[in-house]
Each structure stands twice: as structure tokens, then as C-alpha cells.
C-alpha positions in Angstrom: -5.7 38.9 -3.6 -6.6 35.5 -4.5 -8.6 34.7 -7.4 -11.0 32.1 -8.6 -8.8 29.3 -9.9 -6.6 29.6 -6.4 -10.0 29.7 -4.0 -11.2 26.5 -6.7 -7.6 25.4 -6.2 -7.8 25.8 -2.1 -10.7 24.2 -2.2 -9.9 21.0 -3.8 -6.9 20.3 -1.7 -9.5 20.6 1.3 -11.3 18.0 0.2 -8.6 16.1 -0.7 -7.5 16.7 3.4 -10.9 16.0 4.1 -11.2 12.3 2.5 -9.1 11.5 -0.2 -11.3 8.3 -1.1 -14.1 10.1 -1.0 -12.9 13.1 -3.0 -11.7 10.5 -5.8 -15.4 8.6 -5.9 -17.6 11.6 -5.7 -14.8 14.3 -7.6 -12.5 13.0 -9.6 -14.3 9.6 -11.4 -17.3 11.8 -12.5 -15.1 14.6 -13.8 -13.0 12.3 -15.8 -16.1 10.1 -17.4 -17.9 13.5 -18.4 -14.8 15.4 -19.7 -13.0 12.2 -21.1 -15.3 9.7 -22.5 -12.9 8.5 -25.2 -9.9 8.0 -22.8 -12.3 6.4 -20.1 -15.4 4.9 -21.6 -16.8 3.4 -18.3 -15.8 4.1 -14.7 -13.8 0.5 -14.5 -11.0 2.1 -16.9 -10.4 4.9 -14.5 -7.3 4.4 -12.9 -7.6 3.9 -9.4 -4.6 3.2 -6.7 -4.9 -0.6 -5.5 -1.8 -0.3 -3.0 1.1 0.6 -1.8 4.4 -1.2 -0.6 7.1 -0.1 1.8 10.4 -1.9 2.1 13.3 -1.4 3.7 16.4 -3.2 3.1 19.0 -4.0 6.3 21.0 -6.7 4.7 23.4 -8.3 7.1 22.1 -5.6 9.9 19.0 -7.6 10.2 21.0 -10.0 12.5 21.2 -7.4 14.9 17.7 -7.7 17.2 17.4 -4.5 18.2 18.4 -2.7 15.1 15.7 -5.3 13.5 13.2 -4.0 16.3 14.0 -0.4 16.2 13.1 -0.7 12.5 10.2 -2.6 13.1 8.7 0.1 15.9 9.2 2.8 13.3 7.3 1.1 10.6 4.6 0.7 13.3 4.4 4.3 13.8 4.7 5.6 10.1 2.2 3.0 8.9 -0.1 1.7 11.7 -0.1 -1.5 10.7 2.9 -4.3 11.6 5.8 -5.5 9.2 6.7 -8.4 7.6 10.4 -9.8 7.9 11.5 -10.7 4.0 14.2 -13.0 4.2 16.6 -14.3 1.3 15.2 -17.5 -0.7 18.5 -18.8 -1.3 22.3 -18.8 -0.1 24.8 -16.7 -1.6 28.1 -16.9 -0.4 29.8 -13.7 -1.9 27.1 -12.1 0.2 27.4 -13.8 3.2 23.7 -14.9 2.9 21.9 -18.0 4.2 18.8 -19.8 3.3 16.0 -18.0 5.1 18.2 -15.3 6.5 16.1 -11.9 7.9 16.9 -9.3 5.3 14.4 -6.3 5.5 11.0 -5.1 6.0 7.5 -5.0 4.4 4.7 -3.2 4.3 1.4 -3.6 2.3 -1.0 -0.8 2.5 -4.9 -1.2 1.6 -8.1 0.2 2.0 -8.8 3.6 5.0 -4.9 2.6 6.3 -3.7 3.3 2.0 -5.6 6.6 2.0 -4.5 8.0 5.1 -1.0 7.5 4.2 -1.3 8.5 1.3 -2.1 11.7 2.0 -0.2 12.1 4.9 2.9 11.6 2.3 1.3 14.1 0.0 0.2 16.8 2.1 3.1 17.0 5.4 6.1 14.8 4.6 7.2 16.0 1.2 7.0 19.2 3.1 9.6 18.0 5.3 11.9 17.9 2.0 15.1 20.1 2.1 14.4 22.0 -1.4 12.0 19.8 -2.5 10.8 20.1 -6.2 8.9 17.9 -7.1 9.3 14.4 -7.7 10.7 12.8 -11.2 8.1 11.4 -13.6 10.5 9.2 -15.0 10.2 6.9 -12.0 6.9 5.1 -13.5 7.3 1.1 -14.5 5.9 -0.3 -17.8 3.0 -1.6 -15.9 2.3 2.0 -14.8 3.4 1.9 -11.0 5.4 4.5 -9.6 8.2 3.8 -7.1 10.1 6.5 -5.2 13.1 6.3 -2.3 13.3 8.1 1.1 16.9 8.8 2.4 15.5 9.0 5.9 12.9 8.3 8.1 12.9 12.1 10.3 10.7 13.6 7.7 7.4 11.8 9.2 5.6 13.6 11.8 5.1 10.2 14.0 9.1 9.9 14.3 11.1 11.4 17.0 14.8 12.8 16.2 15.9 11.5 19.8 14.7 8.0 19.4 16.6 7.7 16.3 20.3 6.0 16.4 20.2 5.5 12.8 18.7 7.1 9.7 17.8 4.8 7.2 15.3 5.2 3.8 12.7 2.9 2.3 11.4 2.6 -1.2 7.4 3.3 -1.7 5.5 2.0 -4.7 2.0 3.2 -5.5 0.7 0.5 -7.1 -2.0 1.8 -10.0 -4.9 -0.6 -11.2 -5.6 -0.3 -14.6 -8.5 -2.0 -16.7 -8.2 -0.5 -20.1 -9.4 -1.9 -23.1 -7.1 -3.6 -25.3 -6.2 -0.9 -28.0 -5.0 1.3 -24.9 -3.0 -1.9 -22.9 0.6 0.2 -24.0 3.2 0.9 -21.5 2.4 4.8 -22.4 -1.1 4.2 -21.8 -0.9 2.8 -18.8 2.0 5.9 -17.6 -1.0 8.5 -19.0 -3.2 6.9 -16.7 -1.4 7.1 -14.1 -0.3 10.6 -14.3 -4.1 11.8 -15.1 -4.5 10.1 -11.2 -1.3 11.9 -9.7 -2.7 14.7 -11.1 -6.5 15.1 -9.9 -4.8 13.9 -6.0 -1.9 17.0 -6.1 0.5 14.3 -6.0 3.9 16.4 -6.9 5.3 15.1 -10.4 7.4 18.4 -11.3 7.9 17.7 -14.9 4.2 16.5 -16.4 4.9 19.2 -19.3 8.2 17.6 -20.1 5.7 15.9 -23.0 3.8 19.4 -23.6 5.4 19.6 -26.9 4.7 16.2 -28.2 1.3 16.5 -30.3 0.7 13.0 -30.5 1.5 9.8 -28.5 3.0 8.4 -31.5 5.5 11.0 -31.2 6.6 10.6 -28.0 7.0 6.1 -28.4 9.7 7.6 -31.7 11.5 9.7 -29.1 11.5 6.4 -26.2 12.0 3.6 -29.0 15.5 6.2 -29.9 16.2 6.6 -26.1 15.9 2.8 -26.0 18.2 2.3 -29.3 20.9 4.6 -27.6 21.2 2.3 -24.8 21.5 -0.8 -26.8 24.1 0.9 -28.5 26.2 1.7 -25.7 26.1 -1.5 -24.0 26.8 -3.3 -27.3 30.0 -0.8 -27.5 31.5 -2.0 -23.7 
């Protein structure tokens, strides 16, 4: 029998199908103002996703056209809007690289296109995950972003197992904007923010209670400034 909090639960993730920009305008912003005012003073320090990349490295594999178009087409379909070719600035020789040699792909997603794939990702392909638990929360920047890698391509619904010769992953970074005030500007700040936004759009971090029994943020920079001591350490040992 289902109870309240999973028909309130059900429900959310229905609007969140619905229109995710929407959801986060008329939902989650008003929610966070009300229950938060000292986090988020005015609705410009919410944090609010700005963009996100996809790129795909082919290194010397580029050269090949139809492996280069192949990739291409597949972007197409996964993103609905056309690639960019990055290619290397300068020549490195161990590498066998040239001056303006095709490398990769790149995406930049913004506005409706940002959404929808955004919650395509969230909702169908991490579905497609063999034993999927969740994604690590260890994999935000200091600036607050949050990148994640793909091993293949087969777990979006727009890609066909027979067209594919080749499986090949691509790295996705959900670029966050944050405009807080000055006092909250930290690197933990800016991670808080964005989890508080993963959060409210069901986005699957599986270890947000890793910090449950932290009382303080104060607490939790002692335990990263050690982390960070420890690796000094045993670099300055090799």
C-alpha cells in the first residue's frame, strides 16, 4: 500500500517528467527561499544549472572519416544539436600529434535542448545501468560542477545496437551557476549548493549521507584539509 510520502514522492518525479524547468521555477526556488532563507537570501543565490558539456575523445582515430562521422551521427541523435570537432593547439611528437589535428567531439547544451537531456539522463539512461547505484558525490570540482564518464553509448534510447561498430564513452559535466555572497564563496559552499540542486531534481548521488555525521561544516573542511595533508605526504615520500 503506498503512503503519503511515496504518492508526494510519485508525484514530484511527475512533474519533474512533465517539465523539469518548470518544476525548478515554480517548485523548487520557492521551497528553498521559504524553508532556507539564511542559505539563500534572494532567488539569485539559488543554484541553478547553466549547462552542460559532452566530449568525447578519439585521439589518433579521429583521422579515420567515417569513424569521425559515425561519432558525429551519434552525438546528433543523443543530443539533437551538431558537434564541434576539438582539435590539438599544438604538436607533440611523443603523441604523434600535429598542429590543428581533429581529436574529439563537443557538445554544449543550453536552454529547452539542456532540460530535455537532462532528464532524459536522469529518468531512462541511468536505468540502462547494469547494477547501477548511484553515482559518486565525490566527482564535484572546487567550483561546484559535477563531471561523470559513460563507458558506452548503447544505454541511450535514440542508439541502435546494430548501427554500432564500436562502443565508445564520453564525459558529461553539469555545469552549476552559483551567485553566493561572499562569506559562502568556499569550495564546500559551492559543493552544498550543488547537491541541495541534485537533490530537489532526483538526480542519483548515492552517498549524500556520507557527511550525515559531520555537525558542522567546519568539521568536515578538518577532515578534507587531513585528506589533503595525506596526499602531500605521499607524494613528497616517492
Amino acid at each position: 500500500m503506498l503512503t503519503q510520502h511515496s504518492l508526494e514522492e510519485i508525484a514530484d518525479i511527475h512533474r519533474l517528467l512533465d517539465d523539469i524547468k518548470k518544476e525548478y521555477e515554480e517548485g523548487i526556488k520557492p521551497v528553498l527561499l521559504k524553508n532556507s532563507p539564511k542559505l539563500f537570501s534572494n532567488p539569485h543565490t539559488i543554484p541553478k544549472l547553466k549547462k552542460i558539456q559532452i566530449n568525447r575523445g578519439l585521439g589518433l582515430a579521429a583521422q579515420n572519416t567515417n569513424v569521425l562521422k559515425k561519432s558525429i551521427e551519434e552525438f546528433e541523435k543523443i543530443t539533437g544539436q551538431k558537434p564541434v570537432v576539438t582539435k590539438s593547439k599544438k604538436a607533440i611528437a611523443g603523441f604523434k600529434i600535429r598542429e590543428n589535428m581533429e581529436l574529439g567531439l563537443c557538445v554544449t547544451l543550453r536552454g529547452d535542448k539542456m532540460y530535455t537531456f537532462l532528464t532524459k539522463l536522469i529518468f531512462f539512461t541511468f536505468a540502462q545501468i547494469r547494477d547501477f547505484r548511484g553515482l559518486s558525490m565525490r566527482s564535484f570540482d572546487k567550483a561546484g560542477n559535477y563531471t561523470l564518464g559513460l563507458k558506452e553509448q548503447l544505454i541511450f534510447p535514440e542508439i541502435d545496437y546494430e548501427d554500432v561498430e564500436q562502443t565508445q564513452g564520453f564525459t558529461i559535466t553539469l555545469v552549476i551557476e552559483n551567485c553566493s555572497p561572499k562569506y559562502r564563496s568556499k569550495t564546500i559552499d559551492k559543493i552544498f549548493n550543488g547537491m541541495i540542486l541534485f537533490k530537489f531534481i532526483r538526480f542519483p548521488l548515492n552517498d549524500c549521507g556520507y557527511y550525515d555525521k559531520y555537525s558542522s561544516f567546519s568539521e568536515i573542511n578538518q577532515v578534507w584539509d587531513r585528506k589533503k595533508h595525506l596526499k602531500r605526504k605521499r607524494w613528497s615520500q616517492e
